[in-house]
Gaussian input, Z-matrix of N, CA and C with variables (Angstrom, degrees):
# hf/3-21g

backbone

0 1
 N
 C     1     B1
 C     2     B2     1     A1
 N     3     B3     2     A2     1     D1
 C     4     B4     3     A3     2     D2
 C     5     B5     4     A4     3     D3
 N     6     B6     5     A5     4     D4
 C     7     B7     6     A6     5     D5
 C     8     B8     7     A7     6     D6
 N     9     B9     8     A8     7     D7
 C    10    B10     9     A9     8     D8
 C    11    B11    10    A10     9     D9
 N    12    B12    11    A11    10    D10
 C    13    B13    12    A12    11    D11
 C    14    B14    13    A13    12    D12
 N    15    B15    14    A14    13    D13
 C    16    B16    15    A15    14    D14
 C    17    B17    16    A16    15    D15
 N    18    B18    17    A17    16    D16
 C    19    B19    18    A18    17    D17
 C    20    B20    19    A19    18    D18
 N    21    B21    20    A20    19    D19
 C    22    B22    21    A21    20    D20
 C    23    B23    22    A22    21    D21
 N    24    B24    23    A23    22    D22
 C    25    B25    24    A24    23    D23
 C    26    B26    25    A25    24    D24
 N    27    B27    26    A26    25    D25
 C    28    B28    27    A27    26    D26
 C    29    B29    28    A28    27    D27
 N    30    B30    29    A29    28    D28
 C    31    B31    30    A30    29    D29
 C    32    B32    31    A31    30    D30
 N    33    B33    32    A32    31    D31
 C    34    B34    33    A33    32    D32
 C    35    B35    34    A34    33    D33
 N    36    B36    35    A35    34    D34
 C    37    B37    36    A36    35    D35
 C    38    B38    37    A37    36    D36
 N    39    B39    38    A38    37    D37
 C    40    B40    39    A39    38    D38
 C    41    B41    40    A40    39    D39
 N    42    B42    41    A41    40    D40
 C    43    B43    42    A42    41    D41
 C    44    B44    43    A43    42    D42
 N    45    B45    44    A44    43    D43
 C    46    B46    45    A45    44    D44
 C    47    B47    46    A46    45    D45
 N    48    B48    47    A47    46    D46
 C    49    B49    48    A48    47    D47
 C    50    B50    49    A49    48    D48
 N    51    B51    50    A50    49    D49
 C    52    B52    51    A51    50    D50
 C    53    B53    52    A52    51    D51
 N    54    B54    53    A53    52    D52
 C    55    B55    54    A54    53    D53
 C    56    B56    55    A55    54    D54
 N    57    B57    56    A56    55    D55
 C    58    B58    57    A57    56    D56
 C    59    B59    58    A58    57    D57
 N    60    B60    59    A59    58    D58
 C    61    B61    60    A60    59    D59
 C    62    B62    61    A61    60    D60
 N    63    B63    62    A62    61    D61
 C    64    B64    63    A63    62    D62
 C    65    B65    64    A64    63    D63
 N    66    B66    65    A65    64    D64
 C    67    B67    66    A66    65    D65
 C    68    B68    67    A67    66    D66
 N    69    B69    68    A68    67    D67
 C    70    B70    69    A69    68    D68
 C    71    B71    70    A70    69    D69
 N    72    B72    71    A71    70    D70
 C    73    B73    72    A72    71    D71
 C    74    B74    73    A73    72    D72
 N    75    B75    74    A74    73    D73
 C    76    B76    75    A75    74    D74
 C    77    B77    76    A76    75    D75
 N    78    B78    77    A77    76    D76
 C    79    B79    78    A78    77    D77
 C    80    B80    79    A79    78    D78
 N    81    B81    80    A80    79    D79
 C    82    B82    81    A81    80    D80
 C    83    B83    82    A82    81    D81
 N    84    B84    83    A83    82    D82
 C    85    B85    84    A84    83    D83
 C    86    B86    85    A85    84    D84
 N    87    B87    86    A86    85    D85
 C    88    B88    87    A87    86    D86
 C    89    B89    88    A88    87    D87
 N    90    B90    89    A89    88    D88
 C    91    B91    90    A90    89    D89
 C    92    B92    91    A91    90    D90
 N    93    B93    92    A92    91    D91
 C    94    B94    93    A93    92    D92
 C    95    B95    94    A94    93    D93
 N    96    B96    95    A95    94    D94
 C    97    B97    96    A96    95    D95
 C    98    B98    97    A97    96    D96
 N    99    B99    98    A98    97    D97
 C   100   B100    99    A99    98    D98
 C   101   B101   100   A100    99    D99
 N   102   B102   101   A101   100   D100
 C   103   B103   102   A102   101   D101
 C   104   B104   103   A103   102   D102
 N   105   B105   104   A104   103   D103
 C   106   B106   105   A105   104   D104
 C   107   B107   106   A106   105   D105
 N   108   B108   107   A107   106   D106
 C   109   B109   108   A108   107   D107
 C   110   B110   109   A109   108   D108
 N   111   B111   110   A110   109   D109
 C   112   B112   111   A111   110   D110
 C   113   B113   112   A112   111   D111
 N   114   B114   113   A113   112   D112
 C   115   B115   114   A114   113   D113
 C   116   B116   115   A115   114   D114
 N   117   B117   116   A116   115   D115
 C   118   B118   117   A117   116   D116
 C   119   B119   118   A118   117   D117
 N   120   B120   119   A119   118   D118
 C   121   B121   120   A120   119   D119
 C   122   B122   121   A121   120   D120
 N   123   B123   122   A122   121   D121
 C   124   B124   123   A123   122   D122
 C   125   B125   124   A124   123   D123
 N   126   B126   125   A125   124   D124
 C   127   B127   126   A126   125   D125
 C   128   B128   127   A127   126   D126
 N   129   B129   128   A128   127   D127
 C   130   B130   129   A129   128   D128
 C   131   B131   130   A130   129   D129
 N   132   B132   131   A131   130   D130
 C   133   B133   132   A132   131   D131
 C   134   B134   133   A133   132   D132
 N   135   B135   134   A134   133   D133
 C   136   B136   135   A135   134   D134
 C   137   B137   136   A136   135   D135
 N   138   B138   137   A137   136   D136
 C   139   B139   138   A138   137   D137
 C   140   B140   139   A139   138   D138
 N   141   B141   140   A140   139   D139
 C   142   B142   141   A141   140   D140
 C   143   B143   142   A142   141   D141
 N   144   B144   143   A143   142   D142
 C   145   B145   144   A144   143   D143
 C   146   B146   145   A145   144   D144
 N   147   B147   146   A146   145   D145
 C   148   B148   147   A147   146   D146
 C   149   B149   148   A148   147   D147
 N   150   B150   149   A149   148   D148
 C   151   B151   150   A150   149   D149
 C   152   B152   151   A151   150   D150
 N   153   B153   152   A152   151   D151
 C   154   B154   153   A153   152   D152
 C   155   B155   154   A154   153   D153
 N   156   B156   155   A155   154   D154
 C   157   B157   156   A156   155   D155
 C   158   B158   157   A157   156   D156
 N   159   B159   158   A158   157   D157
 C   160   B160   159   A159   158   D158
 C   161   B161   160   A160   159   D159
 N   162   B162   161   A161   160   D160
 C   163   B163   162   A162   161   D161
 C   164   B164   163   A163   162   D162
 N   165   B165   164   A164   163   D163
 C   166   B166   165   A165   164   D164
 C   167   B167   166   A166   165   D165

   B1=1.4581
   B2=1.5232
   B3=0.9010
   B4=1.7159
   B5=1.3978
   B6=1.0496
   B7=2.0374
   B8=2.0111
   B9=1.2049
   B10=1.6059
   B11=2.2253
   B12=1.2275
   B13=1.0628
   B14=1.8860
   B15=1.2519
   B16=1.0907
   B17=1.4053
   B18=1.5017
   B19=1.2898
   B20=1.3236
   B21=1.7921
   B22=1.7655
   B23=1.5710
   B24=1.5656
   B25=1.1564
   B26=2.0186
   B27=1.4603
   B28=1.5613
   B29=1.3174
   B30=0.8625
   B31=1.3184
   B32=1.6562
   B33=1.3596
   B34=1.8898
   B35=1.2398
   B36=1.2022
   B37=1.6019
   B38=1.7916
   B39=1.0068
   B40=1.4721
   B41=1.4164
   B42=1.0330
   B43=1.6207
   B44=1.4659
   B45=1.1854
   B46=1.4246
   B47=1.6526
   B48=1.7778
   B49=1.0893
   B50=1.6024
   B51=1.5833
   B52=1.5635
   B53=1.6327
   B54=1.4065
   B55=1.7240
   B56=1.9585
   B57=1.0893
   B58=1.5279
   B59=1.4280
   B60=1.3934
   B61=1.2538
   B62=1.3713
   B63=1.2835
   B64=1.5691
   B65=1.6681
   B66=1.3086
   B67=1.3144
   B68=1.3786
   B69=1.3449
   B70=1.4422
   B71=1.4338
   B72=1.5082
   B73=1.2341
   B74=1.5092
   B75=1.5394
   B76=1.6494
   B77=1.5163
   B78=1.4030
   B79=1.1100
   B80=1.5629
   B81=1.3790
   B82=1.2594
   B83=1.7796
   B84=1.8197
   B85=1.5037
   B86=1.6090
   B87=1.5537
   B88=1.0702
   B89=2.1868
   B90=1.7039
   B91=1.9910
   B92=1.2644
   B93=1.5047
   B94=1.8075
   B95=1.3998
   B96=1.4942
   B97=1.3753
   B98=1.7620
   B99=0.9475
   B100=2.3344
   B101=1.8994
   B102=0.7000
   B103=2.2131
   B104=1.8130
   B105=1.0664
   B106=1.2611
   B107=1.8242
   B108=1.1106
   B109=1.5779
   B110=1.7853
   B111=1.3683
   B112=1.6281
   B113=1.8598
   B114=1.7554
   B115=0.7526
   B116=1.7046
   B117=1.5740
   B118=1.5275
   B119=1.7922
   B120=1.0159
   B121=1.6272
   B122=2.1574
   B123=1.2202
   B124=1.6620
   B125=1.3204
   B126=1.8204
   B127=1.1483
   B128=1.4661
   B129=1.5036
   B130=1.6446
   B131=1.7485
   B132=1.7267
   B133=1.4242
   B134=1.5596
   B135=1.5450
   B136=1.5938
   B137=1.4032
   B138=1.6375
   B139=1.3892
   B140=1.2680
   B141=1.1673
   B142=1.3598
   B143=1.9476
   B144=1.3005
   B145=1.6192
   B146=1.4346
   B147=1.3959
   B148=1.5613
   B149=1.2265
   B150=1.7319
   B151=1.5458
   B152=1.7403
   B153=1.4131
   B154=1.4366
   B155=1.3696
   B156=1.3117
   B157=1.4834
   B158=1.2245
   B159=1.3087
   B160=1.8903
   B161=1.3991
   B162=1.2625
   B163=1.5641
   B164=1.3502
   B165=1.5452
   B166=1.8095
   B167=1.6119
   A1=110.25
   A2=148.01
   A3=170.06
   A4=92.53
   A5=111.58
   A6=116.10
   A7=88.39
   A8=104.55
   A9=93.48
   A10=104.60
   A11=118.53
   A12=102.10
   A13=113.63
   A14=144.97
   A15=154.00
   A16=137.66
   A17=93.42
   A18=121.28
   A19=129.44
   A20=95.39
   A21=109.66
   A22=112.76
   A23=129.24
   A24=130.02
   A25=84.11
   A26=115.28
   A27=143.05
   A28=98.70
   A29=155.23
   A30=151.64
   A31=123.23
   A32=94.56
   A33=113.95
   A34=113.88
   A35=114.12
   A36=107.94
   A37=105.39
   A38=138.16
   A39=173.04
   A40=129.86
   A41=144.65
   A42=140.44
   A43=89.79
   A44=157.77
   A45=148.97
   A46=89.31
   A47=103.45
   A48=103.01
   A49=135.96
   A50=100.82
   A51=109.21
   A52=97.27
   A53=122.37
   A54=138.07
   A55=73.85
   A56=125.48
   A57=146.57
   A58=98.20
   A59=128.85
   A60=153.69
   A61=108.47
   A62=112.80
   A63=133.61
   A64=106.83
   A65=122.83
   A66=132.18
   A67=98.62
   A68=123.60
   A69=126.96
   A70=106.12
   A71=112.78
   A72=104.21
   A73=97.59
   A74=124.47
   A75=134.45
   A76=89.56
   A77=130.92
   A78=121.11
   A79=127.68
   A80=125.32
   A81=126.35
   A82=132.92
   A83=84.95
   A84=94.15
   A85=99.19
   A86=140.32
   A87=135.28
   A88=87.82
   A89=79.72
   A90=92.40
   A91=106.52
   A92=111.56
   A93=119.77
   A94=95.87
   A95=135.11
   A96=125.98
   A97=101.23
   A98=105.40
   A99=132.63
   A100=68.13
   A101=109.45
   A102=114.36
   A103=75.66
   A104=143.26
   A105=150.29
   A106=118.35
   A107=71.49
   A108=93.05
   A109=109.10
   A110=93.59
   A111=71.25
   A112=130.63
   A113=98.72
   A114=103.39
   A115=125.38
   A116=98.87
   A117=104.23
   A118=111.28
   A119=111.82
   A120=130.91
   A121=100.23
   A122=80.36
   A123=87.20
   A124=115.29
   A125=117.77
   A126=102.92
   A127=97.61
   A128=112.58
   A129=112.20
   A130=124.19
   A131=99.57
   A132=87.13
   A133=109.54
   A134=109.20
   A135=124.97
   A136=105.53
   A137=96.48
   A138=100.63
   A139=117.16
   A140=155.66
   A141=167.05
   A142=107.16
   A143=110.13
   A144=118.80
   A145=77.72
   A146=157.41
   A147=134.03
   A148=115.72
   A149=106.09
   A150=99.20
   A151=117.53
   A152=110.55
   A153=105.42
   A154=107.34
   A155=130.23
   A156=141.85
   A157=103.50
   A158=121.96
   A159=136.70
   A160=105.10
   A161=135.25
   A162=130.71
   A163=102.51
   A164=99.18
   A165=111.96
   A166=98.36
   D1=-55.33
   D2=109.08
   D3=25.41
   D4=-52.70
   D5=-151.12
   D6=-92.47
   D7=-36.84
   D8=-177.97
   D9=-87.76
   D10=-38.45
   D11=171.54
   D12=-73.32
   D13=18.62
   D14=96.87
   D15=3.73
   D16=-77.52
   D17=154.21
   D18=-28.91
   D19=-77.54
   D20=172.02
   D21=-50.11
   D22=-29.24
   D23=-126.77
   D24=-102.75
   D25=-33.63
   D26=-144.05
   D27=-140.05
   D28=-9.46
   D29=174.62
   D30=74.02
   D31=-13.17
   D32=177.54
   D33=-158.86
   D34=169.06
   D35=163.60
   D36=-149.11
   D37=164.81
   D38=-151.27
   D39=-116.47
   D40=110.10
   D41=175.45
   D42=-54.16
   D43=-6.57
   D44=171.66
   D45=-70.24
   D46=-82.13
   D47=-174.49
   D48=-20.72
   D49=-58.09
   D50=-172.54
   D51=-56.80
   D52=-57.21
   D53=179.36
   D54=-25.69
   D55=-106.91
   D56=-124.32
   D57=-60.50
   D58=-33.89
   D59=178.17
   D60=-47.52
   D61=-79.91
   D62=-173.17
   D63=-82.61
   D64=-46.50
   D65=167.32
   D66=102.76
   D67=52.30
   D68=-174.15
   D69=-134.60
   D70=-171.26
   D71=-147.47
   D72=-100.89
   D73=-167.07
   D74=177.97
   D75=-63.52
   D76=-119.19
   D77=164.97
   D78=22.84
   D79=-82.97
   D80=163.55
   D81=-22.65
   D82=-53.37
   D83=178.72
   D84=-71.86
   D85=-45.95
   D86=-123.44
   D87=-74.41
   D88=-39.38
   D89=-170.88
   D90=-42.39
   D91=-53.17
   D92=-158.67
   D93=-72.50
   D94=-22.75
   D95=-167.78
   D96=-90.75
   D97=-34.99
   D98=-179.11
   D99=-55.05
   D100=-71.88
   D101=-146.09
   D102=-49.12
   D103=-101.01
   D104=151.47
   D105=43.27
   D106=-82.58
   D107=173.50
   D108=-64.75
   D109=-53.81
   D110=-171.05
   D111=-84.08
   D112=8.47
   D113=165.81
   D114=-91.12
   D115=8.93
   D116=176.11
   D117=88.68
   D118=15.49
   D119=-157.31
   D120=-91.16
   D121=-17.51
   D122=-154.50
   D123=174.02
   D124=147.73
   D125=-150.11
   D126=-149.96
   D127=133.39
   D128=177.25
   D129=-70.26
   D130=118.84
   D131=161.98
   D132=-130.35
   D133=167.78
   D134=-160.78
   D135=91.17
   D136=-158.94
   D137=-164.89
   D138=-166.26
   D139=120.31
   D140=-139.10
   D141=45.99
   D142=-106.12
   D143=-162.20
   D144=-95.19
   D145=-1.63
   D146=159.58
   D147=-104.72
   D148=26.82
   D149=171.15
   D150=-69.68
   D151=167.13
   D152=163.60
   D153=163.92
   D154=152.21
   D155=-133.38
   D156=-111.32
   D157=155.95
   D158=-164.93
   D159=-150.24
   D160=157.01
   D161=167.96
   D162=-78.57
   D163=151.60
   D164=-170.50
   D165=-70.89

């Protein structure tokens, strides 16, 4: 919920972000953002180090 009102608040958000957010690790963030995505919640655009997430 946090990671999508984020979103609304910023217009995107970042596996940095979620990391600094929650205070967890690369990995950690990547899962909670994976749950996200594959629930259709939100959706990756870019590509390598300018990736970063938008609502679907």
């Amino acid at each position: 919920m946090k990671i999508v009102e984020w979103i609304l608040q910023n217009g995107k958000i970042t596996n940095k972000d979620v990391r600094e957010m929650f205070k967890i690790s690369d990995r950690a963030a990547l899962k909670e953002i994976r749950k996200l995505v594959d629930s259709e919640v939100v959706k990756s655009e870019g590509k390598g180090r300018s990736l970063y997430y938008i609502l679907e």
